[in-house]
Every structure is written in C-alpha cells, then in structure tokens.
Biopython code that builds the backbone (N, CA, C, O; Angstrom):
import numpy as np
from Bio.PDB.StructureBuilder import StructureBuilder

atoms = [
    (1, "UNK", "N", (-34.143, -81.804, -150.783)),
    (1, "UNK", "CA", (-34.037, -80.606, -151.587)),
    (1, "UNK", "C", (-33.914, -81.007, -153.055)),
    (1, "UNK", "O", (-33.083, -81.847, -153.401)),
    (2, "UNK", "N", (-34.598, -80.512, -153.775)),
    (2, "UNK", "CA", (-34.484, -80.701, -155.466)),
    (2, "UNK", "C", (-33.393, -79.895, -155.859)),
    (2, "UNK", "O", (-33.012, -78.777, -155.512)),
    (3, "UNK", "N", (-32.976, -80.749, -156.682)),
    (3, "UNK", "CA", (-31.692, -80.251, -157.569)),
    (3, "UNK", "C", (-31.833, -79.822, -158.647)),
    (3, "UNK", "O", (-32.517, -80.612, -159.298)),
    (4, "UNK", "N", (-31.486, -78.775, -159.342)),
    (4, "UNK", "CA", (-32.039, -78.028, -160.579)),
    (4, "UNK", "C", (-31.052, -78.777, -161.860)),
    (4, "UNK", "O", (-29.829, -78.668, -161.773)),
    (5, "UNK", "N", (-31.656, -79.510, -163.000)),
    (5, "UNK", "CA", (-31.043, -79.544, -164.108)),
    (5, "UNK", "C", (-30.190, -79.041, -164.647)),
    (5, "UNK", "O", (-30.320, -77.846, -164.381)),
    (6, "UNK", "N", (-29.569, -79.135, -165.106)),
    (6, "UNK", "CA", (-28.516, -78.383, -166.156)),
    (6, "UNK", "C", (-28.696, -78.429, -167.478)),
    (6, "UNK", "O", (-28.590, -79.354, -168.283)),
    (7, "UNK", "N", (-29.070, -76.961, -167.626)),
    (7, "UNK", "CA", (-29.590, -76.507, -168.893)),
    (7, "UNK", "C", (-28.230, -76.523, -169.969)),
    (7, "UNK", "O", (-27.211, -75.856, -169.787)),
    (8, "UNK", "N", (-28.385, -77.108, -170.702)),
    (8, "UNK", "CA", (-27.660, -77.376, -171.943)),
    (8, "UNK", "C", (-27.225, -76.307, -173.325)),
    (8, "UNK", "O", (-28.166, -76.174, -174.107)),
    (9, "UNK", "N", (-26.322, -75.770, -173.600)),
    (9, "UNK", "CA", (-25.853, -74.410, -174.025)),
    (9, "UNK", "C", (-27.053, -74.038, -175.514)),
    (9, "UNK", "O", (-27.508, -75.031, -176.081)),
    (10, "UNK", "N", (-27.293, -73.245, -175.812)),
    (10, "UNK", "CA", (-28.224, -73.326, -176.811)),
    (10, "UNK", "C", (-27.612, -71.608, -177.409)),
    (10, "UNK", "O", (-26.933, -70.758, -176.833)),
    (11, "UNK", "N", (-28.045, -71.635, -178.382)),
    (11, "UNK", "CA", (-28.117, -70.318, -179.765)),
    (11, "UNK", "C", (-28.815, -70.544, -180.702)),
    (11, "UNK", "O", (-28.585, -71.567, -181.348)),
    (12, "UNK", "N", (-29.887, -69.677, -181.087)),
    (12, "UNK", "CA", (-31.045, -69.430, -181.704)),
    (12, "UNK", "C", (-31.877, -68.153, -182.017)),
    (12, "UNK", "O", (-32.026, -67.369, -181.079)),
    (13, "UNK", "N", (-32.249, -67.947, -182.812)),
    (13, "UNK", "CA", (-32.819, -67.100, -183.449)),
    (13, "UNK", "C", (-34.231, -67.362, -183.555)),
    (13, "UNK", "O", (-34.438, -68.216, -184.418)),
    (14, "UNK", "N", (-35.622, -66.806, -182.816)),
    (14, "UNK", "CA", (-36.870, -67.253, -183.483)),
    (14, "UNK", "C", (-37.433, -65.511, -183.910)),
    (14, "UNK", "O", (-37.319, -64.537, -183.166)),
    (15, "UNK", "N", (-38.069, -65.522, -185.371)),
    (15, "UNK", "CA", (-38.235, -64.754, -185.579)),
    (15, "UNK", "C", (-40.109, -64.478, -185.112)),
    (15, "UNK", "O", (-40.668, -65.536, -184.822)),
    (16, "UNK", "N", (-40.705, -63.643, -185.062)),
    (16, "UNK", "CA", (-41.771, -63.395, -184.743)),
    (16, "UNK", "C", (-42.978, -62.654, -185.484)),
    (16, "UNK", "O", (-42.370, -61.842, -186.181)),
    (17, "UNK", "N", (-43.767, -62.546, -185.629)),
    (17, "UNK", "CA", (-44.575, -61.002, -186.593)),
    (17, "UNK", "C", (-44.508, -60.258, -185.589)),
    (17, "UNK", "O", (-44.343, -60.438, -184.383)),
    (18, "UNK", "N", (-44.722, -59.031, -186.526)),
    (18, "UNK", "CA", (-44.481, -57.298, -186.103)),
    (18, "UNK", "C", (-45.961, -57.505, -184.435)),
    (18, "UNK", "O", (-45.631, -57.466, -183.250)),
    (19, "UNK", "N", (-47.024, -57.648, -184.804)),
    (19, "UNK", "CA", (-48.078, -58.249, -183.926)),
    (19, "UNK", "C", (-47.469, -58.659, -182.532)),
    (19, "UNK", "O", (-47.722, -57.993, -181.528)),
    (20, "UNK", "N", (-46.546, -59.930, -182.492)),
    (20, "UNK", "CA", (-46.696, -60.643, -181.594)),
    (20, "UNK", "C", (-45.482, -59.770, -181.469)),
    (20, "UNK", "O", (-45.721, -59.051, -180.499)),
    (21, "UNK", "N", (-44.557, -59.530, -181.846)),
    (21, "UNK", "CA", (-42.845, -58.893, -181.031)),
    (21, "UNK", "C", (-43.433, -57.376, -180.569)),
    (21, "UNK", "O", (-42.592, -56.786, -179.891)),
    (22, "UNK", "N", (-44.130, -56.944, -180.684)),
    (22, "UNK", "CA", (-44.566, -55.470, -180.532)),
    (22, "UNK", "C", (-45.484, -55.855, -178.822)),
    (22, "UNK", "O", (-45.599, -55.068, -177.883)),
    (23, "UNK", "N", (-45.817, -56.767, -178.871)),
    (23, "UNK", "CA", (-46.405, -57.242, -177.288)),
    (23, "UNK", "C", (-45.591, -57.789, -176.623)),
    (23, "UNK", "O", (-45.774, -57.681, -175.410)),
    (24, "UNK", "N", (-44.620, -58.431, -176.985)),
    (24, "UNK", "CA", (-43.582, -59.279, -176.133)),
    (24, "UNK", "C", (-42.933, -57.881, -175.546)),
    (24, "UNK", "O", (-42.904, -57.786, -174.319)),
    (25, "UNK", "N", (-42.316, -56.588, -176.473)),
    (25, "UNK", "CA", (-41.569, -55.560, -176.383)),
    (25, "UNK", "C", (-42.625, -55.140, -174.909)),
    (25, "UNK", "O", (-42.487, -55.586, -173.770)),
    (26, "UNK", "N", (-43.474, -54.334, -175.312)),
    (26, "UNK", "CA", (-44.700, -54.222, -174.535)),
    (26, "UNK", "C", (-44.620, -54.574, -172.694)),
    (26, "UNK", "O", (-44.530, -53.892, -171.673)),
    (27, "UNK", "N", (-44.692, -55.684, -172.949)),
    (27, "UNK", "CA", (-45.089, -56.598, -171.508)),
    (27, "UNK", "C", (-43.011, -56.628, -170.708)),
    (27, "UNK", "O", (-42.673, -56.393, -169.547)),
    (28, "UNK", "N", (-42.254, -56.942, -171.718)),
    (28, "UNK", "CA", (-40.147, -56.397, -171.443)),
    (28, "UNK", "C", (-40.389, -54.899, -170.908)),
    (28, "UNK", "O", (-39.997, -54.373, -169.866)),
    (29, "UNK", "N", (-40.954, -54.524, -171.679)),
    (29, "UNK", "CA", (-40.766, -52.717, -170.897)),
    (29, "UNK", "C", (-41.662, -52.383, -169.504)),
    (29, "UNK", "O", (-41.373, -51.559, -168.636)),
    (30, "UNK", "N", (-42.575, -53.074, -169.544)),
    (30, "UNK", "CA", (-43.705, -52.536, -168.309)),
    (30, "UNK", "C", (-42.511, -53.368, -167.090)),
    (30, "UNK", "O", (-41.859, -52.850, -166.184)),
    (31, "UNK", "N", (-42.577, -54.642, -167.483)),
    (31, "UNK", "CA", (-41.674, -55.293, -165.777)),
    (31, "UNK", "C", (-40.435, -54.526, -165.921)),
    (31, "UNK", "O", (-39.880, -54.516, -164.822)),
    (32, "UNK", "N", (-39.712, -53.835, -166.852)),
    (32, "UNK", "CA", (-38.904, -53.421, -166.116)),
    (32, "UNK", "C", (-39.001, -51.912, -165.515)),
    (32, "UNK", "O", (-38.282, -51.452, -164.627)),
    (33, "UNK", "N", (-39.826, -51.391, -166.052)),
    (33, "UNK", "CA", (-40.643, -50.025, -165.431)),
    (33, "UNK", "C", (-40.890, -50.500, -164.215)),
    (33, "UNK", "O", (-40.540, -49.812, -163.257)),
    (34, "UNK", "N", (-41.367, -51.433, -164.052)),
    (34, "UNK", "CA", (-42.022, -51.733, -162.820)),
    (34, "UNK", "C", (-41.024, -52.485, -161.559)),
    (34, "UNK", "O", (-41.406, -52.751, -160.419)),
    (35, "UNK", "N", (-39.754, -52.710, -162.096)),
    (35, "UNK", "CA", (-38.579, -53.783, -161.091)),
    (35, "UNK", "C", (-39.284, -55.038, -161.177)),
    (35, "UNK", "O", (-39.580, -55.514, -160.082)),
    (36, "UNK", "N", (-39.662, -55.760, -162.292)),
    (36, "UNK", "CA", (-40.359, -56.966, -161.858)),
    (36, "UNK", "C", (-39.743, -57.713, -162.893)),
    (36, "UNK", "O", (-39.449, -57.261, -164.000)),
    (37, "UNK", "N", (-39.485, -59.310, -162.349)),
    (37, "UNK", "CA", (-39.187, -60.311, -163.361)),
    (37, "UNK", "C", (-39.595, -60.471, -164.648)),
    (37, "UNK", "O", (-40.689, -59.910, -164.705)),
    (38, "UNK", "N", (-39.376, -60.835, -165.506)),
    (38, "UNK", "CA", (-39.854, -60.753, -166.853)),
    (38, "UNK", "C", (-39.863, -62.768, -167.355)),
    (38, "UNK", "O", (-38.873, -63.499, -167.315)),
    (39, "UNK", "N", (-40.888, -63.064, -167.657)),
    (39, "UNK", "CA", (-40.942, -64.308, -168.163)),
    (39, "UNK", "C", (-41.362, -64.232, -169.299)),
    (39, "UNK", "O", (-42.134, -63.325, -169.610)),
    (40, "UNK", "N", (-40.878, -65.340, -170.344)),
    (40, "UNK", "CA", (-41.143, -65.325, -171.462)),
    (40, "UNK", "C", (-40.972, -67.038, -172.179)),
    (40, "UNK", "O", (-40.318, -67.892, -171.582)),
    (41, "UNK", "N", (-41.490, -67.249, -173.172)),
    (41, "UNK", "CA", (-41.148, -68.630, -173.126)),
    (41, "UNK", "C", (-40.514, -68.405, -175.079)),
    (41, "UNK", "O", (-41.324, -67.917, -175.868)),
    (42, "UNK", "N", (-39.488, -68.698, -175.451)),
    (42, "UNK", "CA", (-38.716, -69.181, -176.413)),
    (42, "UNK", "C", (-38.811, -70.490, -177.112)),
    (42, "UNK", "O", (-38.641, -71.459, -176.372)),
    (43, "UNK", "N", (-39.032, -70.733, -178.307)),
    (43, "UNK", "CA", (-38.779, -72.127, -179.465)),
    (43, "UNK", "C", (-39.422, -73.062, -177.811)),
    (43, "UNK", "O", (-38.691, -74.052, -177.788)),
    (44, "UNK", "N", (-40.256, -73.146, -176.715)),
    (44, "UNK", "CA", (-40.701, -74.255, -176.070)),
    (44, "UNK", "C", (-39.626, -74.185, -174.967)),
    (44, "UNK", "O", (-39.513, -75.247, -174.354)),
    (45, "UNK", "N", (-38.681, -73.036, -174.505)),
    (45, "UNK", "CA", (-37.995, -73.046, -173.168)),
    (45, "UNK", "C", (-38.551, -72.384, -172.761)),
    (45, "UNK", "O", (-39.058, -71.793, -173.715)),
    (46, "UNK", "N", (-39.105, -71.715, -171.363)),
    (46, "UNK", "CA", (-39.646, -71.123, -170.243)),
    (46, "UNK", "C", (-38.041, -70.388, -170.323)),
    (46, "UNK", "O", (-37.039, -71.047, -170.599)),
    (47, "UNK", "N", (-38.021, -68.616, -169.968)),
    (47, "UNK", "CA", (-36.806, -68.301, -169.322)),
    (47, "UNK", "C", (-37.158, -66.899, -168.658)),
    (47, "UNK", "O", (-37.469, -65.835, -169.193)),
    (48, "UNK", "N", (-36.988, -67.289, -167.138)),
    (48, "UNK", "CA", (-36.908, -65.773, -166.387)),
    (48, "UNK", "C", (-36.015, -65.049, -165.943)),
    (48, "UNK", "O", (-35.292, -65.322, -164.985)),
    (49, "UNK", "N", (-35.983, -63.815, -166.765)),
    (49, "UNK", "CA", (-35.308, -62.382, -166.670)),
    (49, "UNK", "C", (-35.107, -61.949, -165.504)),
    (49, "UNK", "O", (-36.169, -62.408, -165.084)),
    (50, "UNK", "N", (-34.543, -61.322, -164.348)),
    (50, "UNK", "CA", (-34.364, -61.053, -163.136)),
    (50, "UNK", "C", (-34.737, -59.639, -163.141)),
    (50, "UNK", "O", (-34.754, -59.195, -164.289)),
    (51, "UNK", "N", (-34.948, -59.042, -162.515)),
    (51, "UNK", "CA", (-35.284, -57.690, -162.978)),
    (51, "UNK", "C", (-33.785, -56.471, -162.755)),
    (51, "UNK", "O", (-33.604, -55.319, -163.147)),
    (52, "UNK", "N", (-32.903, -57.478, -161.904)),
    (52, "UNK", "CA", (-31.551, -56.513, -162.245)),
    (52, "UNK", "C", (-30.514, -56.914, -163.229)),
    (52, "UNK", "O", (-29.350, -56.517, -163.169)),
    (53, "UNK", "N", (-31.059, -57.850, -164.290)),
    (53, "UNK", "CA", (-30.148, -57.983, -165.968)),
    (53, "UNK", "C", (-29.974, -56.497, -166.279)),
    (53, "UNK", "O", (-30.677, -55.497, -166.136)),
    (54, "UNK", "N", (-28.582, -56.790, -166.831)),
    (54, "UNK", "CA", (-27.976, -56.115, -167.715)),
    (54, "UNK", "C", (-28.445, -55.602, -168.401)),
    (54, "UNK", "O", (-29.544, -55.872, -167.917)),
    (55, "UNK", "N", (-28.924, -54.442, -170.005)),
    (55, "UNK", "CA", (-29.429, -54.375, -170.667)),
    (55, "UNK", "C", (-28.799, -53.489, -171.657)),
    (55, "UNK", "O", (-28.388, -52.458, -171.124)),
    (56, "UNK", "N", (-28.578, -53.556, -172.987)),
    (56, "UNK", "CA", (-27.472, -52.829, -174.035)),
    (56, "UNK", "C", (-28.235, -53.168, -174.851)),
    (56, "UNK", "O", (-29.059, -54.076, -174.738)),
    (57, "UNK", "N", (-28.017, -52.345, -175.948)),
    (57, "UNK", "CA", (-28.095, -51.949, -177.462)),
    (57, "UNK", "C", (-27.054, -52.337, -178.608)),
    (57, "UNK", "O", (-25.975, -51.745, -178.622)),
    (58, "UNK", "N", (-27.222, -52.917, -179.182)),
    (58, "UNK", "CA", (-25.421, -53.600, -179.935)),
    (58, "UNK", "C", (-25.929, -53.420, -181.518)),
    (58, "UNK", "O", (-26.974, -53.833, -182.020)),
    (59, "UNK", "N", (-24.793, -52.632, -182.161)),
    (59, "UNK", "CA", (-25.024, -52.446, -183.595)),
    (59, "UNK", "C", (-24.319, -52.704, -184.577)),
    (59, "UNK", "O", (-23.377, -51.912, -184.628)),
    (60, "UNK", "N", (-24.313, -53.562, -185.535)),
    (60, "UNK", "CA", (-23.715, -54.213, -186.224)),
    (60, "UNK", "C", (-23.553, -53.715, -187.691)),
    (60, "UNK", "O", (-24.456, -53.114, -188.273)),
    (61, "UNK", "N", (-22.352, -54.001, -188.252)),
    (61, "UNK", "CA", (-22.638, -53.319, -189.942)),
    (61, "UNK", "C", (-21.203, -54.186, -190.713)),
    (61, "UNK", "O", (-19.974, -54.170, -190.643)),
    (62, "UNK", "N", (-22.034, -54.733, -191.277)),
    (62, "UNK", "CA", (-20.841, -55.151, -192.527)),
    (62, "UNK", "C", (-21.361, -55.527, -194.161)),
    (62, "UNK", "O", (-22.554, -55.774, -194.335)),
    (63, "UNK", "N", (-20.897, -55.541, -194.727)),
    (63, "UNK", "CA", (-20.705, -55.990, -196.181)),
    (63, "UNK", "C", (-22.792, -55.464, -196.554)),
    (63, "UNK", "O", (-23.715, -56.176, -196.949)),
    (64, "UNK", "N", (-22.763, -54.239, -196.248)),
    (64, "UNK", "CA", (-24.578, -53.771, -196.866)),
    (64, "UNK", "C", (-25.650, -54.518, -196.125)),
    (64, "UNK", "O", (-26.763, -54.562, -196.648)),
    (65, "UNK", "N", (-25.432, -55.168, -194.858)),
    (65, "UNK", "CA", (-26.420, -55.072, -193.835)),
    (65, "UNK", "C", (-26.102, -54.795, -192.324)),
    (65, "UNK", "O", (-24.979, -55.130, -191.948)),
    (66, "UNK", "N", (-26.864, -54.283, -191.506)),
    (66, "UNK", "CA", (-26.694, -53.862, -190.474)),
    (66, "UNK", "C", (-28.122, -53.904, -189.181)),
    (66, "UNK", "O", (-29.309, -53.577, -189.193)),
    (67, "UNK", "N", (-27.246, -54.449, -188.254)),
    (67, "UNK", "CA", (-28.195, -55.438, -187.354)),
    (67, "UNK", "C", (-28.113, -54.672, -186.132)),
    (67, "UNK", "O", (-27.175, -54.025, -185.667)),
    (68, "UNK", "N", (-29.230, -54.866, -185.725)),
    (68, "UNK", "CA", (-29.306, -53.934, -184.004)),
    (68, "UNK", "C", (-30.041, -55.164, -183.400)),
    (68, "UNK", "O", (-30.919, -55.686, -184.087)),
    (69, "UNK", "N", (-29.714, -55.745, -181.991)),
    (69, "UNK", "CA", (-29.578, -56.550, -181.324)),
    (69, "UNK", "C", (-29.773, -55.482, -180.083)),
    (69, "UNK", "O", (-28.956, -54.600, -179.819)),
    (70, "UNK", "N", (-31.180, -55.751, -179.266)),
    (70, "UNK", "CA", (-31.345, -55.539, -177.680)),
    (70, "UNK", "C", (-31.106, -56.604, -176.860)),
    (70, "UNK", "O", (-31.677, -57.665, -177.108)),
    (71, "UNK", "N", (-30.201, -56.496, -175.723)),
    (71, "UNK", "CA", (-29.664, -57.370, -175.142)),
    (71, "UNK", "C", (-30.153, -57.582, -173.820)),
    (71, "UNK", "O", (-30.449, -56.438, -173.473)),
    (72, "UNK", "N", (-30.378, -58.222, -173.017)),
    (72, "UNK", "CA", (-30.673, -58.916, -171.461)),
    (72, "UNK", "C", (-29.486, -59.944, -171.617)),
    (72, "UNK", "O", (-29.323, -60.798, -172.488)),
    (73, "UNK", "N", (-28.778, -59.652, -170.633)),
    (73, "UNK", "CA", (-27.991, -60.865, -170.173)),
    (73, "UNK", "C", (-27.801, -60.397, -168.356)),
    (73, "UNK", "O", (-27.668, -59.289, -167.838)),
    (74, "UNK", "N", (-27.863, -61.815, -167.742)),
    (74, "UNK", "CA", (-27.263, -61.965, -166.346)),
    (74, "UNK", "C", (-27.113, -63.432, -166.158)),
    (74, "UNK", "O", (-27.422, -64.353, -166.914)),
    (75, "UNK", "N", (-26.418, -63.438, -164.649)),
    (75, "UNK", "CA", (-26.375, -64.426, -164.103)),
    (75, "UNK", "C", (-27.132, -65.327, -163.924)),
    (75, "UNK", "O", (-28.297, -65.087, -163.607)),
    (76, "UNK", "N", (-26.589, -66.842, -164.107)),
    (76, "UNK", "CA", (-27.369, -67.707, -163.143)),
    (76, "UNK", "C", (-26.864, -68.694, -162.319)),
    (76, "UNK", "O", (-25.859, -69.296, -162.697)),
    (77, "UNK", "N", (-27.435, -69.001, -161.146)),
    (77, "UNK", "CA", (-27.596, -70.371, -159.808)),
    (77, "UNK", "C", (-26.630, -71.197, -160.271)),
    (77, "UNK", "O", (-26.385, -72.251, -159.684)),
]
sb = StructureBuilder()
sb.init_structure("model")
sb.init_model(0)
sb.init_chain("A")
sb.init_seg("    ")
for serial, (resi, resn, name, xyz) in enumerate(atoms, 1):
    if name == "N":
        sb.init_residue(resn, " ", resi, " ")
    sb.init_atom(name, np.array(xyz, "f"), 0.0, 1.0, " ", f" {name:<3s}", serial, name[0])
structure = sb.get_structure()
C-alpha cells in the first residue's frame, strides 16, 4: 500500500487576471452545482476540493481598506 506524503504547511496569495479568475470562479461554481470535486492547481500544487467543503464569505475592514475573502476549507486523510 502507498503511503501518502506529508504535505508541508504553506500560506500564499497568487493573484490572477480578471480573464483567468472569472473561469477558475466559473468551473468552482458548476462542480459545486453539480456535487462534484473541484480540482485546481495553485503557485505548481495540484489541490482537490471535496464536494462537501465548507464554504463562507469573510469581510474584512481596517485602517481604509477592506477585503472579502471566499472560503473552501475541509478536512483531510
């Protein structure tokens, strides 16, 4: 039996054009319309979404800027 790696803690930010995040959004909304996994690949990591993640809206405001953050988080193995 193969043993799965241990993925190493990471935080990052990649920003995208309006173009390419407007299709990523796109293809996030159809699998979950649909109950289906969501894959996506990040800065060169592969990471799949489960289709029963979590999902929130988080809004931020301090000192004259203010940040909205869509969230996926769940478990993993």
């Amino acid at each position: 039996m193969a043993t799965r790696k241990k993925k190493s803690e990471r935080d990052l930010e990649k920003g995208y054009p309006a173009r390419q995040f407007v299709a990523k959004l796109r293809r996030l909304a159809d699998c979950i319309e649909a109950g289906q996994r969501f894959r996506i690949q990040v800065a060169g990591e592969r990471i799949s979404i489960p289709p029963d993640a979590t999902i929130s809206i988080e809004h931020e405001r301090e000192k004259g800027c203010e940040e909205i953050e869509f969230q996926i988080k769940w478990n993993t193995p």
